[in-house]
N, C-alpha and C positions, 0 to 999 in steps of 0.2 A: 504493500500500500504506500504510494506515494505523502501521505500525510502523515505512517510513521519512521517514515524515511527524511523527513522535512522535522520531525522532532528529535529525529535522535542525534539530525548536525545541528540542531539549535543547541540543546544540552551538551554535544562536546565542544561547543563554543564557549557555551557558558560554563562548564567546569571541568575545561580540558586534561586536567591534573585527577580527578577524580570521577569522571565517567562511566569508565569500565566497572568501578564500585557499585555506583547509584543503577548501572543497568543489572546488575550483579540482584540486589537488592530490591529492583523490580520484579527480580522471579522470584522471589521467597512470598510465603503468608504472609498476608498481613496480621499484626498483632491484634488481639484482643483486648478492651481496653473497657471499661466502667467507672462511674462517679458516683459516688454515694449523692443520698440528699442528705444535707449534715443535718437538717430540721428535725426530718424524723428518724433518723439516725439516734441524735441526742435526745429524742423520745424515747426512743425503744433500739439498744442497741445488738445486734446481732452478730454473730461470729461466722466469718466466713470458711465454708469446707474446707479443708487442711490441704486436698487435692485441689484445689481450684483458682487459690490467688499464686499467680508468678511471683510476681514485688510490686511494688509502688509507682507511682508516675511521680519523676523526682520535681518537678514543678507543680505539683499540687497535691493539696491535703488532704483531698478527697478521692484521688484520683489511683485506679488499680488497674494491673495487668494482670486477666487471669489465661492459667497456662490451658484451656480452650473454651472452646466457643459453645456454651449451652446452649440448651432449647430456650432461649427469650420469651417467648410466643406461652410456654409452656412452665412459666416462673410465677406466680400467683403478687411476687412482691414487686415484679416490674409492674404490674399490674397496676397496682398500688403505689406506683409515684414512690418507690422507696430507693434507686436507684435510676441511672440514665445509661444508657449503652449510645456510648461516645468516644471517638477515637481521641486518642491520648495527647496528638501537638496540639490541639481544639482546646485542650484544659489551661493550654498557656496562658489564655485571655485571665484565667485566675490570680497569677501572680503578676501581668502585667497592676490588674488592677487595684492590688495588695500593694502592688510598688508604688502608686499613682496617688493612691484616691483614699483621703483619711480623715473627709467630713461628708455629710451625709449630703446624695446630689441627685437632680432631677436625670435618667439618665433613658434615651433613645437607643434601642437595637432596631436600626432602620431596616434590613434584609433579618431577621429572626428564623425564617420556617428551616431546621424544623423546630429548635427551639432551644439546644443544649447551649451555645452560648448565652442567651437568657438565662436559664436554669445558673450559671457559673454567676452571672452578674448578680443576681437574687440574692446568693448565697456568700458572695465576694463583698458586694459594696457596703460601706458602713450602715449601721441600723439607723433607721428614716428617712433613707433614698427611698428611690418609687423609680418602677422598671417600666417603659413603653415597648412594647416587643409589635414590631407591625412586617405587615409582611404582603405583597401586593397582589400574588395570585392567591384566590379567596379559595380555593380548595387546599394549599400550603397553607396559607390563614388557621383552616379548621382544623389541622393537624397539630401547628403551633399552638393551638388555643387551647385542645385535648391537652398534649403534654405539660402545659404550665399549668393546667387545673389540677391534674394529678400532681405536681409537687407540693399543692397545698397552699403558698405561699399567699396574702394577701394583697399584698406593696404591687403591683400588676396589675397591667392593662393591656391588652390585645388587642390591636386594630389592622384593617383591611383597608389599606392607603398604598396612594403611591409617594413616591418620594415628595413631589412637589406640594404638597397637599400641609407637610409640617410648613409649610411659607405661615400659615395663622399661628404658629408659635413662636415668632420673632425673637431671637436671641436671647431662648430659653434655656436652652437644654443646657448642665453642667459637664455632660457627656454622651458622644455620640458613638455608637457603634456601628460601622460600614464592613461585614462582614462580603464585602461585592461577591453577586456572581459573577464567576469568569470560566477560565475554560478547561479549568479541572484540573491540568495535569497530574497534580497531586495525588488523582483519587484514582489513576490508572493503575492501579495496583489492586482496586477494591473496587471497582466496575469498568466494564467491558463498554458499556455504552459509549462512556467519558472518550475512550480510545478513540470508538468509531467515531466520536462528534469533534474531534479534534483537526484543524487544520490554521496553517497560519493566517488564511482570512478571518475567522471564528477568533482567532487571538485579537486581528485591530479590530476587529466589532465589541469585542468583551473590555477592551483597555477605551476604544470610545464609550462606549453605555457605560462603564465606570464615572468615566469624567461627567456623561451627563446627571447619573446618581447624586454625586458628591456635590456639584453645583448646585441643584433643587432644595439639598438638605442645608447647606454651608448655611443660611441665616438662621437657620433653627440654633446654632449654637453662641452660647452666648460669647463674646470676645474675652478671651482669658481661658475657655472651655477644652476639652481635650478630643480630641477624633483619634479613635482607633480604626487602623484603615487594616482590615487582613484578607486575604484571596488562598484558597490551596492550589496555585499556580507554580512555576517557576520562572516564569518566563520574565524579563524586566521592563520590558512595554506594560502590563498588568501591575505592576509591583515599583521597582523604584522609579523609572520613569514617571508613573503618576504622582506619587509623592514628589516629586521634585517640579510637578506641574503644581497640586494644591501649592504648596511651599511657596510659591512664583506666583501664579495666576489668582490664588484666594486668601493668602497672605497666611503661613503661617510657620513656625520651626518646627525642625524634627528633638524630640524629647527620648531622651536616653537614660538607661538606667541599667545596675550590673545585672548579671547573671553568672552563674557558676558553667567554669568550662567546662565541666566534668559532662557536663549536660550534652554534650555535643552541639549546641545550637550555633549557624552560620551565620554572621554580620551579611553588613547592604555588599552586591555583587557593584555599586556605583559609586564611586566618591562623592561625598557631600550628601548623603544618605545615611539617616541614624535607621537601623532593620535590623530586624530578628527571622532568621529564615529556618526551617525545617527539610532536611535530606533525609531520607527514609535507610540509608546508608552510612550513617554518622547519625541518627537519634532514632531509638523503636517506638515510630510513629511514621503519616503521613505526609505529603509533603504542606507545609505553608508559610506566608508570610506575613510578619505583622509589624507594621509604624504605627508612633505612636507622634502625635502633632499638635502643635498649644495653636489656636487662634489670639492671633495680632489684637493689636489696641487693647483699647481700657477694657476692663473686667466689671463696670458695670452690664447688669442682667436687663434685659426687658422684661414685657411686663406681657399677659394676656389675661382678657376681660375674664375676670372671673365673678361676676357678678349673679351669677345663677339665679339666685332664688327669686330675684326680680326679672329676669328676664325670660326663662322657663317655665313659668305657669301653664303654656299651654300644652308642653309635648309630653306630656304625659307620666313626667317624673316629678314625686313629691317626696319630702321628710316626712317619716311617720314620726306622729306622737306617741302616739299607746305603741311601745317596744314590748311590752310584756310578756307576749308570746313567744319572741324570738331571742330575749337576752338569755335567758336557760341555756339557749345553743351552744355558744362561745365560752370560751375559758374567758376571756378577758372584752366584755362586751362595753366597757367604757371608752375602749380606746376605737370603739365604729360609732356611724353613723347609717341608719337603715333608710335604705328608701325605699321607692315602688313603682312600679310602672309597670301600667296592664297586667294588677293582681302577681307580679315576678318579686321579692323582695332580694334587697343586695346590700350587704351591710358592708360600707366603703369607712376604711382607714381612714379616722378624726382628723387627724394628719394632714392627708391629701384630699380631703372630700372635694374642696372646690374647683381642684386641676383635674381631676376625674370627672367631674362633671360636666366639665368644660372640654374635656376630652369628650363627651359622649355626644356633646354636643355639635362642636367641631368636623367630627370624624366621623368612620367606618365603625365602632366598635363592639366589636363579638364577645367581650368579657373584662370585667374588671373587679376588683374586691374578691367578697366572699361571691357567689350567689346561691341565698342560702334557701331558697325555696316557690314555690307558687301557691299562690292562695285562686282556689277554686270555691265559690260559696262560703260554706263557712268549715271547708278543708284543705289545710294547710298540708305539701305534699313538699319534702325535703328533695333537694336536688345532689344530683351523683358530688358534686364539688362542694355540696357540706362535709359530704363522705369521706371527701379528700384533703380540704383544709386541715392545718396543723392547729388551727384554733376551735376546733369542732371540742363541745363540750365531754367529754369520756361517759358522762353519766348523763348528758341528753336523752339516748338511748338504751335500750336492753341493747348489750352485744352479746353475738353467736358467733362463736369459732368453731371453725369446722376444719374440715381435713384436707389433705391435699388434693383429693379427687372431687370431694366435693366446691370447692375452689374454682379449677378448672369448669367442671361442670354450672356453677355460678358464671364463671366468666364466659361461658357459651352462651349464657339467655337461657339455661335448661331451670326447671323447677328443681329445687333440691330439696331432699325428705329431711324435716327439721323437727324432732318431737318437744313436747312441752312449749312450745313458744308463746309467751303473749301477743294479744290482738294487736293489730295495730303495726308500723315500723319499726325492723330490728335491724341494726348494724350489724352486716358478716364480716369476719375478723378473719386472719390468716397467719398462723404466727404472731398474734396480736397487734397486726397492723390489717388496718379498716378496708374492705372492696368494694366495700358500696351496701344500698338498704334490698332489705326484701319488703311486705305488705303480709302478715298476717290478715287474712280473713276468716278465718278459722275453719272452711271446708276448704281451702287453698291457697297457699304462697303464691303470690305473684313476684316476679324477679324484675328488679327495678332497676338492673346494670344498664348505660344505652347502648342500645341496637346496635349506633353507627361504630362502638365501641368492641364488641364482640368477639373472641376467636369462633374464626370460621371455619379452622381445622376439624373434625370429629374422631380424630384419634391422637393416642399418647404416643409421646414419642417412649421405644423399648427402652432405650434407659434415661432412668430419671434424674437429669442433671439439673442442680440447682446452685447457682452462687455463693448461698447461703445454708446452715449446716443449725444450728442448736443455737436457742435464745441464751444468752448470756446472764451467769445468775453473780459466778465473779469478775466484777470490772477489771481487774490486774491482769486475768487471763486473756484480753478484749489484744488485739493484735493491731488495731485499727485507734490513732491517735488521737 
C-alpha cells in the first residue's frame, strides 16, 4: 500500500536513529492498561487478583498495567463506573495537571468522547473545579455522557456542541483541553482501520481542522489560562508545527515542566517547542503528544450572564422549595441545589449552580449534576445515575447483593430471582459497589438497568476473568496506594 509506504519514510525521517525500534515495537501487543476511579475506590476499596496487575503506570496514581486482557464486557464493576479501560500514555494528562493546576478552575475538555480524559480531569483537578466534557458528534456525545455518569462524579456537564459554539463563554474557561482528532498514527498498533485511513492528505486535512478547532475555542479561555493541546499522532504538521502556529498566530508560550527520564518520554522533535511525546518503543504505551501553553495578556476573566433565575422562567426549569423528598438521597444534600424541569429533578452542585444553568441554557446539554430522578404523578422513579453517583445516600435504599451470575444477568435486562425483597426500589450491589435499581412489585421484578446500556452478548465467556479478586478487610495488605 502506497500510504504505508508514505508513512514509514515519514517516521524514518522523523527518527532516523530509532526507526527500526519503533517499527520493531509496532509488531508487538499492545499493553493493557486501566484507571481506577479513586472516588469509589476510597469508598470501597478492592484488591486486585495476584494474577492480573503487571505494575503501575509510572505517571499516574491510579493508573495499572494488567499482565492480560479480560472479558471487560463481562466485569460487573466496569459496569459500575469503578474503573476505566484506558491506554496508559492517555493517563499522562494526570500528572500534566498535578504539575499545573493547584486552585480550583473552570475547566473545558473540548473533543471528550469517549470520555477517559474527563474521567482523569475529574479526579486530577483541585476540589471545586467543575469539568465541561463536550463532544460534537451526538452519538460520541451519548457514549461520553454514559461513561461520566457511571463515574458518579457530580462537578460535570456534558454537552453536544461544536467548537464555535463556547464563543458565548468569552474568556472563561481557566483551562482548556484540545485533545484534537487527527490521524491516529498512534493507534496503529491497536486498530486496523487507523492504518487503512491513513494517508499524507488525511494528515494536512487533520493539522488544518486542528487549526480550525483551536481558533473557534481560543476566546473561550480566559488570558493567563492554560491549553493543553495532545493528538496520538506522530507526525509534526499535527503536533509541533501547530503549537508553534497557536504560539505565533493566537498568542501564547509553551509551559514546561520536569518529568523523570526513567519514564522514557521524548521532548518536541522542533526547536523552540516545549513537548512531551510518547514512542511505543521507549514507553509501554501508545503513541502521543502533549503541549502545554499559557494564553498572553492580563489574567483578568470575563464574565457570562449568569442571571438565571430572572431570565428562565419560561423554559421550563425551576428551584424547588419542598426538597424533602429528595434530601434522604444524598450523603451531603446541603452542598446541591435541586431543580426541575418537565417532572426530571437534578440536584446541581451549590457551587456551580448558576454556570450550569447557564450552561443548559446556552448549549446542547445531555447531563449535568446528579440526575437524581423523575416524578411521574405523585411517583417518584430514581434514575440509573443516582445508582451511580458517589453521593447516593447508602441507606436511601434497601441494597441487594447478589452474585456474579446474577450480575451479569442484571446487566443483560434479564429479570433476576431475588427472594424476601421489599416492595418498592432496591439497589443491586456487586461486591458492594451499586448496578443500578430493580422495582419490587411483589408478583414481579422489573429490571430498571437502561436498554441503551445493556450486554448484548448471551453467553459467559469459559473463563472467568476479573481484574478484581477479594474485598479488602486489611488496609496494609491493599497493594494499591
Amino acid at each position: 500500500m502506497k500510504s504505508t509506504e508514505d508513512f514509514v519514510r515519514s517516521m524514518r525521517s522523523l527518527i532516523p536513529h530509532e526507526a527500526e525500534a519503533f517499527f520493531s515495537a509496532l509488531e508487538e501487543d499492545a499493553p493493557v492498561s486501566i484507571r481506577l476511579n479513586p472516588t469509589k475506590f476510597r469508598r470501597n476499596p478492592l484488591c486486585f487478583s495476584p494474577e492480573m496487575v503487571a505494575q503501575t503506570v509510572p505517571w499516574s496514581q491510579w493508573g495499572y498495567y494488567l499482565s492480560e486482557r479480560p472479558s471487560f464486557t463481562f466485569d460487573p464493576l466496569f459496569h459500575a463506573g469503578y474503573y476505566y479501560v484506558q491506554e496508559a500514555s492517555s493517563m499522562f494528562l494526570e500528572y500534566v495537571v498535578r504539575q499545573l493546576v493547584h486552585e480550583p478552575a473552570m475547566c473545558l475538555d473540548l473533543c471528550a468522547a469517549p470520555g477517559g480524559k474527563s474521567a482523569i480531569l475529574l479526579s486530577s483537578l483541585p476540589e471545586g473545579s467543575l469539568v465541561v466534557s463536550n463532544e460534537i458528534v451526538r452519538q460520541r456525545a451519548c457514549v461520553l455522557s454514559e461513561n461520566l455518569i457511571k463515574l458518579g462524579q457530580s462537578n460535570a456537564a456534558v454537552c453536544n456542541n461544536a467548537p464555535a459554539d463556547f464563543a458565548a463563554f468569552p474568556r472563561f474557561f481557566d483551562l482548556v483541553l484540545v485533545d484534537a482528532p487527527c490521524s491516529g498514527e498512534g493507534m496503529f498498533r491497536k486498530s486496523e482501520n487507523a492504518v487503512a485511513e491513513w494517508s499524507l492528505k488525511n494528515v494536512e486535512m487533520c493539522a488544518s481542522r486542528q487549526r480550525n478547532i483551536l481558533t473557534d475555542v481560543w476566546d473561550a479561555l480566559k488570558p493567563g489560562g492554560l491549553l493543553i493541546y495532545s493528538t496520538c499522532t506522530y507526525n509534526v504538521y499535527e503536533n509541533e508545527e501547530n503549537v508553534r502556529w497557536i504560539a505565533d498566530e493566537l498568542g501564547a508560550e509553551c509551559v514546561s515542566f520536569p518529568v523523570d527520564e526513567s519514564w522514557g518520554i521524548s521532548p518536541a522533535l522542533l526547536s523552540g517547542v516545549e513537548a512531551y511525546r510518547f514512542f511505543p518503543h521507549k514507553v509501554k504505551g501508545e503513541g502521543l503528544f502533549v503541549a502545554v501553553l499559557r494564553k498572553s495578556a492580563s489574567t483578568k476573566r470575563g464574565t457570562i450572564n449568569n442571571s438565571f433565575r430572572q431570565k428562565n422562567k419560561n423554559r421550563g426549569i425551576s428551584f424547588l422549595n419542598d426538597i424533602a423528598e429528595y434530601v434522604s438521597l444524598l450523603q451531603n444534600p446541603d452542598d446541591f441545589c435541586f431543580v426541575e424541569n418537565r417532572g426530571r429533578i437534578t440536584a446541581l452542585p451549590r457551587t456551580h449552580v448558576e454556570i450550569l444553568l447557564t450552561l443548559a441554557q446556552k448549549l446542547r446539554v445531555m447531563s449535568l449534576g446528579i440526575d437524581i430522578g423523575n416524578k411521574k404523578g405523585c411517583d417518584f422513579i430514581p434514575t440509573h445515575a443516582l445508582a451511580m453517583s458517589t453521593q447516593l445516600n447508602p441507606d436511601a435504599f434497601c441494597r441487594q447483593e447478589v452474585s456474579y451470575e446474577q450480575a451479569i444477568a442484571y446487566l443483560r435486562g434479564e429479570t433476576i430471582a431475588l427472594d424476601r425483597l421489599p416492595l418498592g426500589f432496591v439497589l443491586i450491589a456487586y461486591k458492594n459497589e451499586p448496578l443500578g435499581f430493580v422495582k419490587n412489585l411483589g408478583n414481579r421484578t422489573n429490571n430498571l438497568y437502561p436498554r441503551e446500556w445493556r450486554i448484548r452478548s448471551s453467553h459467559l465467556p469459559e473463563k472467568r476473568e476479573e481484574p478484581f479478586g477479594m474485598v479488602i478487610e486489611d488496609s496494609t495488605k491493599n497493594p494499591i496506594p
